[in-house]
GUDOZA-209680 format. One record per atom (N, C-alpha, C): residue number from 1; residue in one letter; atom name; x, y, z. Coordinates in pm, whole numbers, plus 50000, padded with zeros to 5 digits. Layout:
N
<NUM, A, CA, <X, Y, Z>>
...
//
This chain:
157
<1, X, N, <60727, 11431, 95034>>
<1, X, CA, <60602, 11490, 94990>>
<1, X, C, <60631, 11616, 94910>>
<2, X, N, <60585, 11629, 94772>>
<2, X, CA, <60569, 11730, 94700>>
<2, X, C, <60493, 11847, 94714>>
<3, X, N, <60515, 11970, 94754>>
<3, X, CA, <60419, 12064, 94753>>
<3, X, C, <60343, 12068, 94629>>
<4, X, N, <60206, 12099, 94635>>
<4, X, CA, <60092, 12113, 94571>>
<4, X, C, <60025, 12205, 94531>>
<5, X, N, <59936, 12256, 94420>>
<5, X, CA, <59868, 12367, 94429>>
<5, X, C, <59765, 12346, 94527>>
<6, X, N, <59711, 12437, 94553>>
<6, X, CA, <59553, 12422, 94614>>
<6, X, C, <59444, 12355, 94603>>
<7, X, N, <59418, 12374, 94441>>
<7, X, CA, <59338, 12301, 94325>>
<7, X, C, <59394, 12302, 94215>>
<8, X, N, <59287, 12239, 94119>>
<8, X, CA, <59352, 12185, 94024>>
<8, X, C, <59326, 12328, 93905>>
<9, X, N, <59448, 12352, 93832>>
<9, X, CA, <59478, 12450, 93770>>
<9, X, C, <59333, 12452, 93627>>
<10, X, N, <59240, 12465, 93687>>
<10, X, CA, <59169, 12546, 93580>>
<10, X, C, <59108, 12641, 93534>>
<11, X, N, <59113, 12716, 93396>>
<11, X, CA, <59124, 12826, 93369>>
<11, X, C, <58992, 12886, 93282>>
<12, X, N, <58902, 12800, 93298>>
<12, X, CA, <58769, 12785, 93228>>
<12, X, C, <58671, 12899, 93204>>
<13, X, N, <58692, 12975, 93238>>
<13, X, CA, <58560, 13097, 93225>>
<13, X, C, <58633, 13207, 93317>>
<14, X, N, <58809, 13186, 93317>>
<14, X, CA, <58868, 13307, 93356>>
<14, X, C, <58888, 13366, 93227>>
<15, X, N, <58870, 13545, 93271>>
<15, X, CA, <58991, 13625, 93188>>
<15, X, C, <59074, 13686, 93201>>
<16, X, N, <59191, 13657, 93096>>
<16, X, CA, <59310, 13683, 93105>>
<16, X, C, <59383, 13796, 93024>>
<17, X, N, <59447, 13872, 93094>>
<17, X, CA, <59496, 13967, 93006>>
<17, X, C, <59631, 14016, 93026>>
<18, X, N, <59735, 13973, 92882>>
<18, X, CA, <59847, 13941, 92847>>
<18, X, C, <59919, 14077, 92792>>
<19, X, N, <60011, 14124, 92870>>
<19, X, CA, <60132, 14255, 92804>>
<19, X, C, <60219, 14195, 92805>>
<20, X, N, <60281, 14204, 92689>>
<20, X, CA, <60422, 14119, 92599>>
<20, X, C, <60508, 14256, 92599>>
<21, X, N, <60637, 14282, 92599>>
<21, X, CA, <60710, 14319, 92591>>
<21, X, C, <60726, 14346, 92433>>
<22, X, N, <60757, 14442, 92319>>
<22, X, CA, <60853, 14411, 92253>>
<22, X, C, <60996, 14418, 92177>>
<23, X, N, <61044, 14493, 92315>>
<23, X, CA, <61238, 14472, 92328>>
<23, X, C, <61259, 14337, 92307>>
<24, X, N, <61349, 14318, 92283>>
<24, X, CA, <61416, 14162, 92252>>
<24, X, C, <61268, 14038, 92199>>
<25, X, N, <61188, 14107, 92083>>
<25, X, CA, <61112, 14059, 92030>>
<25, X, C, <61135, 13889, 92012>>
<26, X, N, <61229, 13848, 91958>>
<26, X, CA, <61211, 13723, 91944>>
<26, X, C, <61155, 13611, 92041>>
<27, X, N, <61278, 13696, 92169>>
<27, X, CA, <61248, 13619, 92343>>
<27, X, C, <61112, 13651, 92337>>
<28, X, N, <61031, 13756, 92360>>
<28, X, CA, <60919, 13777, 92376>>
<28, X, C, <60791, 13660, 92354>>
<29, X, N, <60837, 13632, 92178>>
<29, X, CA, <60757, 13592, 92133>>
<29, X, C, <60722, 13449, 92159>>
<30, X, N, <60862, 13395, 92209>>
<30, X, CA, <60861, 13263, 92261>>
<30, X, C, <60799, 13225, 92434>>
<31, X, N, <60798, 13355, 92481>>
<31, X, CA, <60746, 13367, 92595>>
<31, X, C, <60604, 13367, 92579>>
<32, X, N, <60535, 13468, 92559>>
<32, X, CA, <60372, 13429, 92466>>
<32, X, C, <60352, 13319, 92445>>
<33, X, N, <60432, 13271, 92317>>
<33, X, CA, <60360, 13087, 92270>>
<33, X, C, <60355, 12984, 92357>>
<34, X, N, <60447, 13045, 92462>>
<34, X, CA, <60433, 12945, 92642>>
<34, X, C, <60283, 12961, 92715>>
<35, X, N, <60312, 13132, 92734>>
<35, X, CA, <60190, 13151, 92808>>
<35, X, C, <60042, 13095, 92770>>
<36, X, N, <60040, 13088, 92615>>
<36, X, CA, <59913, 13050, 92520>>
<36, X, C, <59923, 12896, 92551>>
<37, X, N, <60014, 12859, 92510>>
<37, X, CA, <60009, 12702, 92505>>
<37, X, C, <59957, 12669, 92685>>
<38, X, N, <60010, 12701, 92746>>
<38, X, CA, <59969, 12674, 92925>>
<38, X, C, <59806, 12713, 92922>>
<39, X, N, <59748, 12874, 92870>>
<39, X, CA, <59630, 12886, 92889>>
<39, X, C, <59524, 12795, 92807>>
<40, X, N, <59558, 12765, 92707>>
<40, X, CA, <59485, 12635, 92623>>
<40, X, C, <59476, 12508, 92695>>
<41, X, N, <59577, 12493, 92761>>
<41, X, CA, <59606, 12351, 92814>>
<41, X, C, <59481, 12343, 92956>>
<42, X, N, <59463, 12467, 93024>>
<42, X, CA, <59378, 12467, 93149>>
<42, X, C, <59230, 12590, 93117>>
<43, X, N, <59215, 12531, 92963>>
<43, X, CA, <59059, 12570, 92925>>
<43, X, C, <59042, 12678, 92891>>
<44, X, N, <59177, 12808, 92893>>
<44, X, CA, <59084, 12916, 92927>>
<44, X, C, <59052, 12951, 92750>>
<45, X, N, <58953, 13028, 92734>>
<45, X, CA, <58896, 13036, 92586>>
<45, X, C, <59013, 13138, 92517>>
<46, X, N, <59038, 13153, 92383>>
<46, X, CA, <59085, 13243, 92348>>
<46, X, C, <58985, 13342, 92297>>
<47, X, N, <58882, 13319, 92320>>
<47, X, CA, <58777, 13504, 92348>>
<47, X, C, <58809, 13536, 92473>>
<48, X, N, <58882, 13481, 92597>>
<48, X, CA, <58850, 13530, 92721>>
<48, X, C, <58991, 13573, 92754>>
<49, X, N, <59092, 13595, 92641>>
<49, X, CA, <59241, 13681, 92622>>
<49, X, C, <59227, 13788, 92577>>
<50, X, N, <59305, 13865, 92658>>
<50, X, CA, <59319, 14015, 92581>>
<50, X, C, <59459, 14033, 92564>>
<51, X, N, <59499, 14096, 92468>>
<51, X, CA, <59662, 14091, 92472>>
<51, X, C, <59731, 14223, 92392>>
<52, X, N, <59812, 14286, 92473>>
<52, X, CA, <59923, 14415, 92430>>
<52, X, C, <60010, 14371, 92432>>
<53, X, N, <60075, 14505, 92358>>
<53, X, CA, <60220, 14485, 92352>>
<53, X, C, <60275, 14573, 92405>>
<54, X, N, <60385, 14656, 92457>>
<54, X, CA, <60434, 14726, 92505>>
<54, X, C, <60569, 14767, 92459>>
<55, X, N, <60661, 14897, 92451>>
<55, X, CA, <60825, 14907, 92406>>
<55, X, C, <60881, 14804, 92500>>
<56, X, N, <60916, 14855, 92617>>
<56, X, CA, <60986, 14722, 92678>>
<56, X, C, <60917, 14690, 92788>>
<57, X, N, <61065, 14625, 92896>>
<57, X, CA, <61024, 14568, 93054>>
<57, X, C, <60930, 14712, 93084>>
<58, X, N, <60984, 14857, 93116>>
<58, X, CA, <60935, 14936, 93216>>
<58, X, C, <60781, 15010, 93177>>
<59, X, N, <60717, 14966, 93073>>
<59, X, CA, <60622, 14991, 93028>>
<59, X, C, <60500, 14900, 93078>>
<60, X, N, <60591, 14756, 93099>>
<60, X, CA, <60475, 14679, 93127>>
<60, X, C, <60378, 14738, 93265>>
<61, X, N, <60435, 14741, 93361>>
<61, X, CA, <60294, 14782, 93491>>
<61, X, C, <60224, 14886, 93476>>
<62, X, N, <60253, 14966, 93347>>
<62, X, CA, <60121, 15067, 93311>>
<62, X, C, <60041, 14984, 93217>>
<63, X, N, <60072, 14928, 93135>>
<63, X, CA, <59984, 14812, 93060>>
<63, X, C, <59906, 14719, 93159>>
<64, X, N, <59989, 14669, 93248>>
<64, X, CA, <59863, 14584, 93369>>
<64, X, C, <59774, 14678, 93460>>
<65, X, N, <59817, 14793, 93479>>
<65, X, CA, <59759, 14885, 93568>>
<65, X, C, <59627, 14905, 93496>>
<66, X, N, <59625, 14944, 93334>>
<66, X, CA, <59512, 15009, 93242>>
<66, X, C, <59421, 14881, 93249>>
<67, X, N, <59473, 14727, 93232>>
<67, X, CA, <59373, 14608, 93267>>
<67, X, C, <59315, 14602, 93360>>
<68, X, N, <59399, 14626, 93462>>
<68, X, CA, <59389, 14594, 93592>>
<68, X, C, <59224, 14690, 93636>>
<69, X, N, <59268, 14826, 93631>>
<69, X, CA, <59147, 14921, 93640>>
<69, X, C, <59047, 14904, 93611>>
<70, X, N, <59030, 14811, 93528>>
<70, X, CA, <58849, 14804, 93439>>
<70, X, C, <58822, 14681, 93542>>
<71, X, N, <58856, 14650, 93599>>
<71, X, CA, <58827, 14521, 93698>>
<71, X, C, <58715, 14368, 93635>>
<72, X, N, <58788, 14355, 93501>>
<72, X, CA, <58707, 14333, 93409>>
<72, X, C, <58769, 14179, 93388>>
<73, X, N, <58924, 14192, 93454>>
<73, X, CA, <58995, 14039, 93434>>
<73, X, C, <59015, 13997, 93547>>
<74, X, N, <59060, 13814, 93599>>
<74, X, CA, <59059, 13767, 93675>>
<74, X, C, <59260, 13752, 93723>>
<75, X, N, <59297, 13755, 93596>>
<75, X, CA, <59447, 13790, 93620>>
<75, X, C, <59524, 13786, 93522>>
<76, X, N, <59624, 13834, 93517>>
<76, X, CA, <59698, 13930, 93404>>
<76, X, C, <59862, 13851, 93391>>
<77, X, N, <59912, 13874, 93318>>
<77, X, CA, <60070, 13791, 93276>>
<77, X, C, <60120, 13893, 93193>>
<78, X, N, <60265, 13908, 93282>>
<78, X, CA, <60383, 14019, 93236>>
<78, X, C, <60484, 13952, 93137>>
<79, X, N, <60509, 13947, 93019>>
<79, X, CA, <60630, 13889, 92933>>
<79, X, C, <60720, 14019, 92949>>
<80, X, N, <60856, 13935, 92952>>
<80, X, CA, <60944, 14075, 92880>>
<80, X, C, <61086, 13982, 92932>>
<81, X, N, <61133, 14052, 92846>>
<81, X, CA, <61294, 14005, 92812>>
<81, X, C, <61405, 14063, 92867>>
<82, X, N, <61475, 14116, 92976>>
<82, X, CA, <61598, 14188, 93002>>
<82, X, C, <61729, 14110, 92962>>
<83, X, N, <61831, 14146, 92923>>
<83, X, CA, <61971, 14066, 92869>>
<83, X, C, <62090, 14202, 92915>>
<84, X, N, <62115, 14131, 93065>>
<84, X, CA, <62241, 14207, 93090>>
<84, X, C, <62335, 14256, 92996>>
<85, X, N, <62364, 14388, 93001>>
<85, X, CA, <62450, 14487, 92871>>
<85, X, C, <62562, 14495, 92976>>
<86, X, N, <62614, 14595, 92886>>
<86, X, CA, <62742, 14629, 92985>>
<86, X, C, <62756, 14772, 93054>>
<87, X, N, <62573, 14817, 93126>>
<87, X, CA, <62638, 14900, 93212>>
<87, X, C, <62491, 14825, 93338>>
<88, X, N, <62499, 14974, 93402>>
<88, X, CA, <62408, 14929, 93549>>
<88, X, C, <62277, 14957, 93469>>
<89, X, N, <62226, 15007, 93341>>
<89, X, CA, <62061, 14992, 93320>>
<89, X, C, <61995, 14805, 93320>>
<90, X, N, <62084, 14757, 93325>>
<90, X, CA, <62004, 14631, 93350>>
<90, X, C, <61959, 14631, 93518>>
<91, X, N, <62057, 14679, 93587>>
<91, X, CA, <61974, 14611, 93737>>
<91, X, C, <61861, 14710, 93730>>
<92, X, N, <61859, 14803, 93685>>
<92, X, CA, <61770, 14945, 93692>>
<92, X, C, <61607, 14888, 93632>>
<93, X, N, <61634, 14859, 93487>>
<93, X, CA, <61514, 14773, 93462>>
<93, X, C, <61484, 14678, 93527>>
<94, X, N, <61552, 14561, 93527>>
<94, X, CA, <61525, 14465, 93643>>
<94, X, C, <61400, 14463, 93736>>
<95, X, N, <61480, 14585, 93835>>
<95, X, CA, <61384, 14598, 93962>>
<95, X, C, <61286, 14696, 93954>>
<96, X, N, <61314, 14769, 93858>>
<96, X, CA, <61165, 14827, 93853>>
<96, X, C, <61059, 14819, 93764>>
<97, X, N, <61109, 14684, 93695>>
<97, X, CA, <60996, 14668, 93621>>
<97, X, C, <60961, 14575, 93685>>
<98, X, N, <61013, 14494, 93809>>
<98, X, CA, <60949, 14377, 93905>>
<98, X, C, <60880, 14443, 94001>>
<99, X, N, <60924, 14550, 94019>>
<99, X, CA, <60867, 14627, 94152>>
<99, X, C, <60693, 14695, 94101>>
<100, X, N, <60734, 14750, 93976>>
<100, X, CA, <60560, 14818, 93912>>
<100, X, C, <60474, 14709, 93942>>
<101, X, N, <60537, 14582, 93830>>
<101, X, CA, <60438, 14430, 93837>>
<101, X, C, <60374, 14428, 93965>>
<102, X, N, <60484, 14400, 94067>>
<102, X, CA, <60410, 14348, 94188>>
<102, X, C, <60323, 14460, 94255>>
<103, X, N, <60327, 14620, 94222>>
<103, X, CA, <60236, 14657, 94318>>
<103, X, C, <60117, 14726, 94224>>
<104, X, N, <60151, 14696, 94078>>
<104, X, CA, <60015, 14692, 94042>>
<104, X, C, <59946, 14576, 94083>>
<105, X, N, <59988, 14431, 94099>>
<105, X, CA, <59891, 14326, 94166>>
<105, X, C, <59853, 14365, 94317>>
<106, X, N, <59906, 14430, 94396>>
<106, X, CA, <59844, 14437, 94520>>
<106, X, C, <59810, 14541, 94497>>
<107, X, N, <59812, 14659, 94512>>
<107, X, CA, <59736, 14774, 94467>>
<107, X, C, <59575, 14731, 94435>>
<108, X, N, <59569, 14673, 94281>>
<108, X, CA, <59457, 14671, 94240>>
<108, X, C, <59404, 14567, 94258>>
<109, X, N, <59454, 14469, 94304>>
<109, X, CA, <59429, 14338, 94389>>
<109, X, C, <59416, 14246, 94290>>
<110, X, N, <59459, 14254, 94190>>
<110, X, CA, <59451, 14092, 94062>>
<110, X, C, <59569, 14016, 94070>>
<111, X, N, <59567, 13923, 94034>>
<111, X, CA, <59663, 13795, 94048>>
<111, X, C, <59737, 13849, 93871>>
<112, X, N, <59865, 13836, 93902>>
<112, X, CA, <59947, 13889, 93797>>
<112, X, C, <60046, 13793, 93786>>
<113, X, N, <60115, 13701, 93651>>
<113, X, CA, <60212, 13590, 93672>>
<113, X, C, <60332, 13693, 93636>>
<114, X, N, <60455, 13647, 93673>>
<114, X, CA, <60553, 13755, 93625>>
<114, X, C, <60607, 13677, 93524>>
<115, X, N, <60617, 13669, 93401>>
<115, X, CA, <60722, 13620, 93330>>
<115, X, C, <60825, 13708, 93236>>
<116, X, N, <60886, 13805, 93328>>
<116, X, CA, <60968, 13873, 93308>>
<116, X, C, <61115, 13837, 93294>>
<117, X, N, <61158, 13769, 93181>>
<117, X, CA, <61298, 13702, 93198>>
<117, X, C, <61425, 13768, 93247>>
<118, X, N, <61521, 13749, 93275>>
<118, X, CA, <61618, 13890, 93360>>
<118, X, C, <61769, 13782, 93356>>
<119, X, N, <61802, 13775, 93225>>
<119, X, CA, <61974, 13714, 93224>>
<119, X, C, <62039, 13751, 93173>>
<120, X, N, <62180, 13706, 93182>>
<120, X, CA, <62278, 13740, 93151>>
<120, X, C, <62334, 13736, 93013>>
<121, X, N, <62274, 13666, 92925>>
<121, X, CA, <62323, 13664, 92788>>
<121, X, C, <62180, 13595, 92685>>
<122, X, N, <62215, 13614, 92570>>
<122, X, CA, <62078, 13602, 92491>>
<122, X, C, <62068, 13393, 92474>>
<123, X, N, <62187, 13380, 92480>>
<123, X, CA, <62155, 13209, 92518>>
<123, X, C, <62071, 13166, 92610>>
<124, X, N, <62075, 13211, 92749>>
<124, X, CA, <62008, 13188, 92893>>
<124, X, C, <61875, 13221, 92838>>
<125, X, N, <61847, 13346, 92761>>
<125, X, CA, <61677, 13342, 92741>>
<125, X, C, <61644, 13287, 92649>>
<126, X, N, <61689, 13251, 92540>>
<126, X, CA, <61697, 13137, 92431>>
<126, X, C, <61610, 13053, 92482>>
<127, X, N, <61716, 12943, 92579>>
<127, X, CA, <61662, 12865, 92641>>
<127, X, C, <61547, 12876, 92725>>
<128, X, N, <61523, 12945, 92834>>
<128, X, CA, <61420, 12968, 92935>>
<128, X, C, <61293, 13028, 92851>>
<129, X, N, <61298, 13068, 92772>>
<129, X, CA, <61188, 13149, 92715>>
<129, X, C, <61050, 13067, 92742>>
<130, X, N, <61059, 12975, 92636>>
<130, X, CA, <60906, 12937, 92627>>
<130, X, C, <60830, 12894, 92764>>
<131, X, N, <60936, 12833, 92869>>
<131, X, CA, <60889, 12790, 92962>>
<131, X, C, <60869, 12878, 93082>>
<132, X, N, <60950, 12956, 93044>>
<132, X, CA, <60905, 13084, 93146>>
<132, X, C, <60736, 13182, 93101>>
<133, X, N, <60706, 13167, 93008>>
<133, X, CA, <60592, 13182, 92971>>
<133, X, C, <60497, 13097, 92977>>
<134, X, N, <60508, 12982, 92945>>
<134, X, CA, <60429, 12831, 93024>>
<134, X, C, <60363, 12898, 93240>>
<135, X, N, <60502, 12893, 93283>>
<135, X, CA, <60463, 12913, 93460>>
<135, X, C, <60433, 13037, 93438>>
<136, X, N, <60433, 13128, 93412>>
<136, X, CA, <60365, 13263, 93436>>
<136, X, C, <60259, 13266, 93419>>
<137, X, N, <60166, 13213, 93298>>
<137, X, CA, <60056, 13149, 93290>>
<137, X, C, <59973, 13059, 93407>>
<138, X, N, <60067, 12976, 93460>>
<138, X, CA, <60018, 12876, 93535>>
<138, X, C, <59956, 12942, 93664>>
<139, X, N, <60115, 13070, 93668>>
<139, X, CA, <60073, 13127, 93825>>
<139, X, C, <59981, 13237, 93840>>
<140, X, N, <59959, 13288, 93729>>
<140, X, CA, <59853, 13379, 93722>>
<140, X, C, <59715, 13297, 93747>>
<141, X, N, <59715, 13213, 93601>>
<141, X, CA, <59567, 13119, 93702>>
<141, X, C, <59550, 13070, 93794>>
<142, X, N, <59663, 13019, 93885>>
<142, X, CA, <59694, 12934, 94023>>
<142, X, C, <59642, 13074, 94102>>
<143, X, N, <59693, 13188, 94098>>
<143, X, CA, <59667, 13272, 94194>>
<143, X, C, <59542, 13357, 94175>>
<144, X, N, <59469, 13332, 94068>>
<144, X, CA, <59342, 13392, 94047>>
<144, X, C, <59233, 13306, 94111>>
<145, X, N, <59268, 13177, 94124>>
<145, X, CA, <59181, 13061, 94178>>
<145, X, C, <59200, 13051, 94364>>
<146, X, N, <59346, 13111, 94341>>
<146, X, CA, <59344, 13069, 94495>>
<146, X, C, <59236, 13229, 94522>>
<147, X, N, <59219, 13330, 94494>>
<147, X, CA, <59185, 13484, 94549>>
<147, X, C, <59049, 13417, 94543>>
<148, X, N, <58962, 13370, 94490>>
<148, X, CA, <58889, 13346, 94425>>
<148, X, C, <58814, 13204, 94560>>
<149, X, N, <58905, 13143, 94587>>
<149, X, CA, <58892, 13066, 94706>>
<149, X, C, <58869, 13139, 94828>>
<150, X, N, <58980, 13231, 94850>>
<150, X, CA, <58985, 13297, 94967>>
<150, X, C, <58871, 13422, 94979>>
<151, X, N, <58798, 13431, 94862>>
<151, X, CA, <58680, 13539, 94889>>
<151, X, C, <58585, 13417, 94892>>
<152, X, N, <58545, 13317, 94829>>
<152, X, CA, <58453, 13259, 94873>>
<152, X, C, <58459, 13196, 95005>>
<153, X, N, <58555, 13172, 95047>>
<153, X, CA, <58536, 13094, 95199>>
<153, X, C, <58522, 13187, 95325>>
<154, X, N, <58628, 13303, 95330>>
<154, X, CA, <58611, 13368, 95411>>
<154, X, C, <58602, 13521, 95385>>
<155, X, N, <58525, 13550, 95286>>
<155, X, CA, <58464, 13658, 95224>>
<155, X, C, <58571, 13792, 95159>>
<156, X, N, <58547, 13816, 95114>>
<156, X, CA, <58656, 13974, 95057>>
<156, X, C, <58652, 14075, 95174>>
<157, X, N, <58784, 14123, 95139>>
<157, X, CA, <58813, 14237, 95267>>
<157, X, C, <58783, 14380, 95242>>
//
């Protein structure tokens, strides 16, 4: 047996609001045309996108934080590109640009997808790019639907 979503991934009269990275612009951009192509695919309108850009990874959770605040979207998607160099600022970005992401989503309580890529050489994100922007998409709407479940059934806390 395959694990399942909850429901079925649709994105119909959510809004979404997208901070792209643009360090390692190219990765970026291929990450976006994922996330777009996934939000088209599960309805959501492109009037109901908002989308920044940001310098790099550690910029992004003030870009979701400023969305996040207007309580105006249903859930938000992080792009950004890290490519291990040759000292320790990669683990440094890394984790704290995973660490902002995740507690601007609990903090302000919105469903946030991470598609923050984090490898070792510019081949690895080459490859992963577009599709890592595809599921970040997916999980942002997957987890805006599930919040969205869990206040209608057994009310907001």
């Amino acid at each position: 047996m395959a694990l399942q979503p909850l429901m079925k991934l649709r994105g119909s009269g959510l809004r979404v609001g997208i901070v792209t990275a643009r360090f390692n612009a190219p990765i970026c951009e291929k990450l976006l045309a994922g996330a777009k192509k996934a939000l088209a695919e599960m309805g959501v309108e492109p009037s109901d996108i908002a989308e920044v850009t940001v310098p790099g990874a550690l910029e992004i959770a003030f870009a979701l934080q400023a969305f996040a605040s207007t309580e105006e979207f249903d859930a938000l998607i992080a792009l950004g590109c890290v490519i291990k160099g040759d000292t320790y600022h990669f683990e440094i970005v890394c984790n704290e640009s995973a660490a902002g992401i995740t507690r601007v989503g609990l903090e302000l309580d919105v469903a946030i997808g991470n598609g923050v890529l984090t490898t070792y050489t510019d081949e690895q994100a080459e490859i992963r790019a577009e599709q890592k922007g595809y599921e970040a998409a997916q999980a942002a709407v997957e987890m805006a639907l599930l919040q969205e479940w869990t206040h209608s059934k057994f009310g907001e806390s």
